[in-house]
N, C-alpha and C positions, 0 to 999 in steps of 0.2 A: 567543435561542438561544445555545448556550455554542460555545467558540471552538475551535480546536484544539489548543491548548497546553493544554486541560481536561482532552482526551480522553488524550491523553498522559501527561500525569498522571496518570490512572487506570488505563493499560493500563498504562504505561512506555515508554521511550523506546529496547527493543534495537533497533540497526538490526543486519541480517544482511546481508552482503554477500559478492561474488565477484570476482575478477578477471576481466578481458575475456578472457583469454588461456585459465582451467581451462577443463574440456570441459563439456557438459550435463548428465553422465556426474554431473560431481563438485555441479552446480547442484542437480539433483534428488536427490543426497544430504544435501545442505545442507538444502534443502528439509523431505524427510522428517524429519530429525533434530532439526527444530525445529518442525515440524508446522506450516507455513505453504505459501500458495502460488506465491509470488514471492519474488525475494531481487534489491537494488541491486546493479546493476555498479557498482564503483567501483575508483578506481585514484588510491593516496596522497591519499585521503579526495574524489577530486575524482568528483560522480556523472556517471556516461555514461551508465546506461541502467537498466533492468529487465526482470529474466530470469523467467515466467510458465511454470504449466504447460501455459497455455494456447497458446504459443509455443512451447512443446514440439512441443507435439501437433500443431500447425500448421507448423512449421515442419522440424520432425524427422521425425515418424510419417508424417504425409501423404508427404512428399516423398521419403520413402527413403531418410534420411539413419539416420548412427550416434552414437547418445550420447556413444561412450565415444572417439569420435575428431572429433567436432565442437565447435568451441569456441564460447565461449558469445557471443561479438561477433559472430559469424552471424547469430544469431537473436535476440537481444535485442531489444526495442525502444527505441531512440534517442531522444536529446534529449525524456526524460519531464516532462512538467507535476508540479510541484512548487509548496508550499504554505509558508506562514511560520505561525509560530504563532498570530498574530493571525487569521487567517482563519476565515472562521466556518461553522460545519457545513452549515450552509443552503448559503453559495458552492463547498464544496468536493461535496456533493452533484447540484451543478449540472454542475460542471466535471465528474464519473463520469462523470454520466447522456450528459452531452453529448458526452466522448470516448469513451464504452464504453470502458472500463477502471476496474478495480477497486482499484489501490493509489495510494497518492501519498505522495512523500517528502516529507517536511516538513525545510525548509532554513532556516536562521537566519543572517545573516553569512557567506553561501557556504557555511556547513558543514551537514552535514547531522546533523539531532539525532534525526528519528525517521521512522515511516511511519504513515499507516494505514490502514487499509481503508476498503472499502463496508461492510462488518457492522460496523466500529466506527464508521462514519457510521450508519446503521440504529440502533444500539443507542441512539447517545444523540439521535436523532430521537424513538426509542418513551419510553427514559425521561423528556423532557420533556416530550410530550402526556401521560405517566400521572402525572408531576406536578401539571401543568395541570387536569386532570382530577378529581386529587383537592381541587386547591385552589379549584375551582369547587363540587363537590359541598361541602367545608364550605362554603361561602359559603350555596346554597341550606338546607340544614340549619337555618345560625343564623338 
């Protein structure tokens, strides 16, 4: 199974990120305008947390709070599990499953180079079994 510096590679490495301080206001702007659905807290490249829309919703909407006067170290979730690039899709599929949560930063030397999802774990789960798959069918064939 290929590693996560593969997948990276073929997505790319943007990270998007926020300050602890902007409001939720300006997260889910962020958010929309890059069409994803989490963005890194970070602050002078050092990761704190990750800001979800799901933490939104939970943590904003339910409770009664305001977007546009909440900041985004409220509701973040803290000290996020993070991946190196050598890690490999199978562990990082574990490590979702196991904390419910869908993104994970990927960190190199303290710094952080990129993220990725659950759907970019999924994608190249499927892409391997239809490789597999097809390299079994030729096999049968010859």
């Amino acid at each position: 199974m290929c590693q996560v510096k593969h997948l990276l590679e073929g997505k790319g490495s943007d990270v998007y990120s926020i300050d602890p301080d902007q409001t939720v206001l300006e997260a889910l702007q962020h958010m929309a305008e890059h069409r994803i659905g989490a963005l890194l807290v970070m602050r002078n490249e050092k990761l704190l947390g990750i800001i979800s829309e799901r933490d939104y919703a939970r943590k904003v909407i339910l409770l009664g709070q305001h977007s546009n006067d909440t900041p985004v170290k409220e509701i973040m979730s803290s000290t996020p599990v993070s991946v190196t690039p050598e890690e490999s899709v199978e562990a990082c599929m574990k490590l979702c499953t196991e904390g419910r949560f869908r993104h994970l930063p990927v960190e190199q030397s303290g710094r952080v180079v990129g993220v990725i999802s659950i759907g970019d774990l999924v994608k190249a789960v499927i892409d391997d079994q239809a490789t597999e798959i097809e390299q079994l069918q030729r096999y049968i064939v010859s």
